[in-house]
C-alpha positions as CSV (number, residue, x, y, z in Angstrom):
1,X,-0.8,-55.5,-124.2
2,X,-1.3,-52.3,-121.6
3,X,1.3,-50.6,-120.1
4,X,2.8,-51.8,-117.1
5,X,0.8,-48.7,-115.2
6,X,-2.4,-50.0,-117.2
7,X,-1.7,-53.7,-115.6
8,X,-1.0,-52.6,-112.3
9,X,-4.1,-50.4,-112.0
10,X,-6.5,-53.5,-113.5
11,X,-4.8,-55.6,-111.3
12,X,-5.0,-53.9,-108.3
13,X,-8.5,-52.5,-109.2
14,X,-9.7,-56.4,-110.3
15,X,-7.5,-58.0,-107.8
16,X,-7.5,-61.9,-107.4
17,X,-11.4,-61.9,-107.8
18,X,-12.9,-58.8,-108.2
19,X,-13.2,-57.6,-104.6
20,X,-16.2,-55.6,-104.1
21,X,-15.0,-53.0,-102.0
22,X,-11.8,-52.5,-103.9
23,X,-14.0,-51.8,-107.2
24,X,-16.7,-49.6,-105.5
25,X,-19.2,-52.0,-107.3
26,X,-20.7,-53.7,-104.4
27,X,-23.6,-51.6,-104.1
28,X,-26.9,-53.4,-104.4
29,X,-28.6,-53.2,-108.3
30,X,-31.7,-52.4,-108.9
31,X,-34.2,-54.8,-110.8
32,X,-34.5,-53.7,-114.2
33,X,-37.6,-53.4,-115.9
34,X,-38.8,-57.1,-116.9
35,X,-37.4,-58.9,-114.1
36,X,-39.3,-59.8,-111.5
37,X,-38.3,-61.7,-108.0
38,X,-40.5,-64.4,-108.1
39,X,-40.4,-67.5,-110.6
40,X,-39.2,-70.6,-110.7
41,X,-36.1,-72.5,-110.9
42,X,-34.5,-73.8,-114.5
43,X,-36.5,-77.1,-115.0
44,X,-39.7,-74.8,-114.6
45,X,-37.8,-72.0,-117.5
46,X,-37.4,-74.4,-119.8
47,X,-40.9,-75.9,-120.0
48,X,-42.4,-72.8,-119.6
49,X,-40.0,-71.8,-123.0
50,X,-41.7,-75.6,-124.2
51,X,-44.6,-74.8,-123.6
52,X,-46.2,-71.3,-124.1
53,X,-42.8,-70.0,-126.1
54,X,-41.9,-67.5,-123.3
55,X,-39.1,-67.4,-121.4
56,X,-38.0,-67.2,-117.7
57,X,-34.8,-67.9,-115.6
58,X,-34.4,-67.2,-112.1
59,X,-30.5,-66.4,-111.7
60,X,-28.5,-66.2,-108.5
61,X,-29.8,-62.7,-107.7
62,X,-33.1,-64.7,-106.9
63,X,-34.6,-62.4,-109.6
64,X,-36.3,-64.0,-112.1
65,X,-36.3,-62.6,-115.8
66,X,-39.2,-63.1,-118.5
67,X,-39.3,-62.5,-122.2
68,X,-41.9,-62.9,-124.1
69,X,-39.5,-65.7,-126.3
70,X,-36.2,-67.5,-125.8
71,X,-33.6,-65.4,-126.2
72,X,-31.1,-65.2,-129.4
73,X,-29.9,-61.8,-129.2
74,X,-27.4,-62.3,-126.3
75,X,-25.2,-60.1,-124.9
76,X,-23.0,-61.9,-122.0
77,X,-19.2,-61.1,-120.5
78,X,-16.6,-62.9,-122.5
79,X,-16.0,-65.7,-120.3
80,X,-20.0,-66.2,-119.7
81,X,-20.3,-65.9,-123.5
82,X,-17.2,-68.9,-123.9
83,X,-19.3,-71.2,-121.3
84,X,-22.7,-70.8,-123.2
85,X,-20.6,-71.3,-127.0
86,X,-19.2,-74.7,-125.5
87,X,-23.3,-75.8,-124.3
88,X,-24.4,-75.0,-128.0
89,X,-25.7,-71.3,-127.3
90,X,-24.8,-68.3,-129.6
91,X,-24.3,-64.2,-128.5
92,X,-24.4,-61.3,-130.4
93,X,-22.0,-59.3,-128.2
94,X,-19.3,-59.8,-125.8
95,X,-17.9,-57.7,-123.0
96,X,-14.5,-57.8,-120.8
97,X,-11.2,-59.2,-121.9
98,X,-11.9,-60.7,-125.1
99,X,-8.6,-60.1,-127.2
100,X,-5.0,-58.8,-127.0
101,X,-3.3,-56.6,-129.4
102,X,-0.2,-57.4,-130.6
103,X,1.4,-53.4,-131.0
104,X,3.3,-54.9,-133.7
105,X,1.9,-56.5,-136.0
106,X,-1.4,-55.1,-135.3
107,X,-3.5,-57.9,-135.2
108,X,-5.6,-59.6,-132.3
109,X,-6.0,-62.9,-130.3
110,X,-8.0,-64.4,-128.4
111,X,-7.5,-63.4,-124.8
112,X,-7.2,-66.6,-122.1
113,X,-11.1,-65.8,-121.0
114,X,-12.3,-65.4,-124.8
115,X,-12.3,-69.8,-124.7
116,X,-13.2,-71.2,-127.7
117,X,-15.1,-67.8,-129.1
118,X,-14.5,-66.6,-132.6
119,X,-13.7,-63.0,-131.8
120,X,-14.1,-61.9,-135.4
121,X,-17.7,-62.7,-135.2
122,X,-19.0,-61.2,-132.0
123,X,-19.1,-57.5,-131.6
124,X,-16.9,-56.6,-129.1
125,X,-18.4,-53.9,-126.2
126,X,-15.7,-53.7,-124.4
127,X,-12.2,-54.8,-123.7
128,X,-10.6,-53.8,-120.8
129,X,-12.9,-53.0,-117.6
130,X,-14.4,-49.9,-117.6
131,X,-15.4,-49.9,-120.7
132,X,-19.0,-51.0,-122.2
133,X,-20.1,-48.7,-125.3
134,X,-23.8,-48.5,-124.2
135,X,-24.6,-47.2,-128.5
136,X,-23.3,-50.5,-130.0
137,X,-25.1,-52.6,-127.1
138,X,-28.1,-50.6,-128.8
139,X,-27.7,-51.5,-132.4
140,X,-27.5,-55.2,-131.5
141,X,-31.1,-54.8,-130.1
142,X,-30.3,-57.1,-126.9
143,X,-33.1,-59.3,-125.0
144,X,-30.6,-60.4,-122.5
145,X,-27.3,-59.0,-120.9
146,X,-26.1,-62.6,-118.7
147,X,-22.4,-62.0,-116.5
148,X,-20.8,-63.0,-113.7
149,X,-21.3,-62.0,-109.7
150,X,-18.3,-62.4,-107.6
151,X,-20.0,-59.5,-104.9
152,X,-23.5,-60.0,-104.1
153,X,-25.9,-57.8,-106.9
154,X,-22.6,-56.5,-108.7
155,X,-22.8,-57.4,-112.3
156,X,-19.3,-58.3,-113.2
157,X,-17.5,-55.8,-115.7
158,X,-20.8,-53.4,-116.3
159,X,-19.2,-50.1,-115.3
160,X,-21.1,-49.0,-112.2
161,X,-21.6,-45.5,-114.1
162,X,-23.5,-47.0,-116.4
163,X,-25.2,-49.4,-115.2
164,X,-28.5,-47.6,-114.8
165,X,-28.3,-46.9,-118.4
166,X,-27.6,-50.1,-119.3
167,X,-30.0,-52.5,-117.2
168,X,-32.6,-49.9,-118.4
169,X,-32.1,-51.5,-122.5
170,X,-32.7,-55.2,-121.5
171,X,-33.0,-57.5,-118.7
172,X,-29.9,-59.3,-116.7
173,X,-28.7,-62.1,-115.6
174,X,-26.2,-62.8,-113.1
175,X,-24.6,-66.4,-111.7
176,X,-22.1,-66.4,-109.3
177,X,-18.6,-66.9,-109.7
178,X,-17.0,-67.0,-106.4
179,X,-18.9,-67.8,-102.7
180,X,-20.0,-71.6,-104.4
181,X,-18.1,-74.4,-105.3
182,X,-17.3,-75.6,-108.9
183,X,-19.6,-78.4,-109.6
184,X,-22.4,-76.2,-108.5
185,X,-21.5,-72.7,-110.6
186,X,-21.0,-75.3,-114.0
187,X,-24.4,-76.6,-112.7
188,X,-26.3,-73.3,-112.4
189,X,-23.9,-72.5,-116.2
190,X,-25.6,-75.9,-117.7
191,X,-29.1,-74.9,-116.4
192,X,-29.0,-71.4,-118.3
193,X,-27.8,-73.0,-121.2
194,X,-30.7,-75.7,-120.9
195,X,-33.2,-72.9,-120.7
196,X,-31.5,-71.1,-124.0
197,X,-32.1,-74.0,-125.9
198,X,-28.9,-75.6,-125.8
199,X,-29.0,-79.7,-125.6
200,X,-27.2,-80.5,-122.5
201,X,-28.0,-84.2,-122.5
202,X,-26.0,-84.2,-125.5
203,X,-23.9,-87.5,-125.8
204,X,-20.6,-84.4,-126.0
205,X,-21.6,-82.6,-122.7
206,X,-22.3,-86.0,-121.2
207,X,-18.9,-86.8,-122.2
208,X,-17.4,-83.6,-121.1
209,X,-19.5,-84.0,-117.9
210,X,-17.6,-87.2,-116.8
211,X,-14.0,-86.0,-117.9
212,X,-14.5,-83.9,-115.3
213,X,-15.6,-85.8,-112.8
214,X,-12.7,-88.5,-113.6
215,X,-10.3,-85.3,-113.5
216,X,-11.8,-84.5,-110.3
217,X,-11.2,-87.9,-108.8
218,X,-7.2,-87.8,-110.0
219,X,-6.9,-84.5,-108.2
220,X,-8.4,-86.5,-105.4
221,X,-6.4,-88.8,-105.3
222,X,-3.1,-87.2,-106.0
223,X,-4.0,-84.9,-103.1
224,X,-4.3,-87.3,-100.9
225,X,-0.9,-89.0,-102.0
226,X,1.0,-85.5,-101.6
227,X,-0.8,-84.5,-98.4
228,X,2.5,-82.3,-97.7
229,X,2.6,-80.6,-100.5
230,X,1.9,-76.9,-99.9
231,X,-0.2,-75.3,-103.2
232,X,0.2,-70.8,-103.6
233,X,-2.4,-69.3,-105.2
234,X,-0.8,-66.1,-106.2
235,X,-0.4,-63.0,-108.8
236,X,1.7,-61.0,-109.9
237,X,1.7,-56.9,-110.1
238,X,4.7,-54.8,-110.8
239,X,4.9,-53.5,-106.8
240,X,2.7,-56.2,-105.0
241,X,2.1,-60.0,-105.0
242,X,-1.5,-61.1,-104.8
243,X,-1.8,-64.3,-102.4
244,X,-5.0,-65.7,-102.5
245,X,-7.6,-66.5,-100.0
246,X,-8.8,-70.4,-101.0
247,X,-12.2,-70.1,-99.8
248,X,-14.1,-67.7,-101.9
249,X,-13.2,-68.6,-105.5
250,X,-15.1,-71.5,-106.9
251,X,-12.2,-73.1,-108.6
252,X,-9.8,-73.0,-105.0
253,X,-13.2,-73.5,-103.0
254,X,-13.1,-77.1,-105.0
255,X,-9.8,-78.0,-104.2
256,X,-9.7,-77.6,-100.9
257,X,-12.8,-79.7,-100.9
258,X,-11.0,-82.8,-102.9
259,X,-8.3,-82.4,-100.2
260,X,-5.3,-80.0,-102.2
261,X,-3.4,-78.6,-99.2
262,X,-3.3,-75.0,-100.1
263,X,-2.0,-71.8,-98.8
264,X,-4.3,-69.8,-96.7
265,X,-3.0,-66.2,-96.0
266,X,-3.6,-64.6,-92.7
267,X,-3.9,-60.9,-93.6
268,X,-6.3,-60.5,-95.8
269,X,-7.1,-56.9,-97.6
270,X,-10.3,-55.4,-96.2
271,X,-12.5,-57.2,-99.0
272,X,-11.5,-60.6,-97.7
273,X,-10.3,-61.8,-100.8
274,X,-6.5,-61.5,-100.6
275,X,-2.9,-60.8,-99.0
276,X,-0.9,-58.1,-100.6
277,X,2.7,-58.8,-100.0
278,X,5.3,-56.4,-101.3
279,X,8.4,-58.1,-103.5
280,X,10.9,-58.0,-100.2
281,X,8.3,-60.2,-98.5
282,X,7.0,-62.3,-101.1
283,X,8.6,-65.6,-99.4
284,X,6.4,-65.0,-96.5
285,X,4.2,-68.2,-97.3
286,X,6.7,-71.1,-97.9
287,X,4.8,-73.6,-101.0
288,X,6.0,-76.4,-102.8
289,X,3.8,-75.6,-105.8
290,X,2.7,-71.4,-107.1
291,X,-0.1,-71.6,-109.7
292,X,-0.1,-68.7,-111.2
293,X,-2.5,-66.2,-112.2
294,X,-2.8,-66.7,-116.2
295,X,-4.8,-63.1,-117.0
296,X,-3.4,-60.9,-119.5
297,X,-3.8,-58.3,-116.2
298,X,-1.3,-60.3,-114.3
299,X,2.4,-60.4,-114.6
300,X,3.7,-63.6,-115.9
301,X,6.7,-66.0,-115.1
302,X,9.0,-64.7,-118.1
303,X,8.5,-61.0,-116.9
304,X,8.6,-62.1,-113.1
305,X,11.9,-63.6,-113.9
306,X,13.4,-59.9,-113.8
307,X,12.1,-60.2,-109.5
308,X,15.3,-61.6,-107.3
309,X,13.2,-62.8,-104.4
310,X,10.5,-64.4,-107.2
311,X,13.5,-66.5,-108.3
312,X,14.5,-67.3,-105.0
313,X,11.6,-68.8,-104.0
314,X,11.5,-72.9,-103.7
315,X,8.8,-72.9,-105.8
316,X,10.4,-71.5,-109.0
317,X,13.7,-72.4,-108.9
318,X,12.4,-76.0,-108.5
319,X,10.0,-75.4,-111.6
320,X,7.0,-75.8,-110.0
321,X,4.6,-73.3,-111.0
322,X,2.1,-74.0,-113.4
323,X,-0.6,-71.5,-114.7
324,X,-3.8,-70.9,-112.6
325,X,-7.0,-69.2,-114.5
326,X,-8.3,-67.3,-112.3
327,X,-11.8,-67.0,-113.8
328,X,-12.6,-70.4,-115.8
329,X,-14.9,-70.7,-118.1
330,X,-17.7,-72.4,-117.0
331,X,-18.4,-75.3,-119.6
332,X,-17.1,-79.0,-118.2
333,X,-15.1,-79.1,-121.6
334,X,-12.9,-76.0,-120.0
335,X,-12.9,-76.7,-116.7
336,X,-12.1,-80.6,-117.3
337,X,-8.0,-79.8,-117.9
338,X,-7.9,-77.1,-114.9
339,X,-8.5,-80.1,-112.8
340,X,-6.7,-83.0,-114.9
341,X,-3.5,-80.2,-115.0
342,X,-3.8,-79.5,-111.1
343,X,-4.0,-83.2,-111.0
344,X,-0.3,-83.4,-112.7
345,X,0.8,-81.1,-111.0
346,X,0.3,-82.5,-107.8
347,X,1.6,-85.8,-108.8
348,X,5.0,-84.6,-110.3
349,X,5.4,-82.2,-107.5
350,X,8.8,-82.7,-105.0
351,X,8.9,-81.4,-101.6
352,X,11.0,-78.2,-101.7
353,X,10.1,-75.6,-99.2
């Protein structure tokens, strides 16, 4: 795990969501060579991969990369890379928070955004953000670098000092990850993995495809039965609590559409995705409910404990706060239980503040 200076500077740096003008990434990217602003959308990728064996996606950048064959050398961000493993599609290489080091023993685990991902068998880029080793993206001889967007054109966890260097090796592909609601990011997620290859008419993704939408419908409903229950979105850093803005992230975005009465701070930091609130003031925002940030970068309930005014607030003493993550993977067999454990939530939840 890093040092509590380490987390603080991640979190801060990361934020809730990756603010743009916190990070310095927000300026625009360049096309790199093989992508091209015109094509088609995903139904017209994946018969032009039918049909002449070439390859093409349009991604939310509204650029539209070609290769002259479907891709299998893959290189995508961890949690990208976790989304395309649960559609049926392989990578090569992974990079952002993938594992955490136990100091002790020294072995690894899966971090929370590594999902389902053998991280024995995937070469591992980078860890922490910052970091990208642009010789081992090299030796695995990539056709396709796919990640996040939280800011408009900023590729999520490719270091902006290298990010010439690296869009210059292979061509990119970005889907958003905040500004769009959930249902349509696991949409634009299943159309990428349709173009790759993957079988997403599968009788398991059709499965996985109406858990969620049942879960959806209990959060619905238990919403709408617990209309006064006030939801936090916060996290945790040692000298500031994050609270959330609802209205950006896809996951928050979602529930305020299926009626989930949340928190919405007033004073947002300039990139509009967040309240800082020092310790003294953390009870500024009275809530029934606190999910939590669950990233390894964020401080969790056991270390929070330690906080007098955390374990004053309503929230915690009455046990109400569950685990939010922050950036879900974006496969319906993930996102599924955020929505059926929200859904609990909700319906277990007293009114304490």
């Amino acid at each position: 795990m890093p040092s509590t200076a380490v987390r603080a500077t991640s979190l801060t740096r990361r934020g809730l969501l990756a603010a743009g003008g916190a990070l310095g990434i927000g300026a625009a990217l360049a096309a790199c060579g093989g992508e091209d602003t015109k094509g088609g959308d995903a139904a017209k990728s994946s018969a032009a991969a039918g049909k002449s064996g070439a390859w093409e996606f349009k991604d939310d950048r509204g650029q539209t990369v070609r290769t002259p064959s479907v891709p299998k050398n893959i290189v995508a961000f961890t949690g990208t890379a976790a989304a395309l493993k649960d559609f049926g599609v392989e990578v090569k290489g992974v990079f952002g928070p993938t594992y955490v080091e136990d100091a002790r023993t020294k072995t690894r685990k899966p971090d929370v955004q590594a999902g389902d991902l053998d991280i024995d068998k995937v070469t591992v880029l980078g860890n922490v953000w910052g970091e990208f080793r642009i010789e081992e993206y090299l030796k695995l001889q990539p056709e396709v670098l796919i990640t996040d967007m939280w800011e408009k054109d900023a590729l999520w966890y490719v270091p902006e000092e290298q990010k010439d260097k690296i869009l210059k090796i292979a061509p990119s592909v970005a889907l958003w990850a905040a500004g769009k609601s959930m249902p349509a990011v696991l949409q634009r997620h299943t159309d990428l993995a349709a173009s790759l290859g993957a079988d997403t008419q599968s009788a398991r993704i059709k499965a996985d495809k109406a858990r969620f939408e049942a879960a959806a419908e209990r959060v619905r409903r238990a919403a709408k039965a617990k209309k006064d229950i006030k939801v936090l979105i916060g996290s945790g850093a040692p000298d500031t609590f994050y609270v959330s803005t609802p209205v950006r992230p896809t996951d928050t975005l979602f529930f305020q559409e299926l009626g989930v009465n949340l928190v919405v701070p007033d004073k947002l930091d300039p990139s509009g995705w967040f309240e800082l609130l020092s310790w003294e003031n953390v009870d500024k925002y009275q809530a029934d409910v606190i999910m939590l940030d669950n990233r390894t970068s964020a401080l969790q309930p056991e270390t929070l404990k330690s906080k007098p005014t955390w374990a004053a607030l309503p929230a915690v003493k009455a046990g109400q706060v569950v685990p939010r993550v922050t950036e879900p993977v974006y496969s319906y067999a993930k996102c599924a239980p955020l929505l059926e454990d929200l859904a609990k939530a909700l319906e277990n939840a007293k009114k304490v503040a």
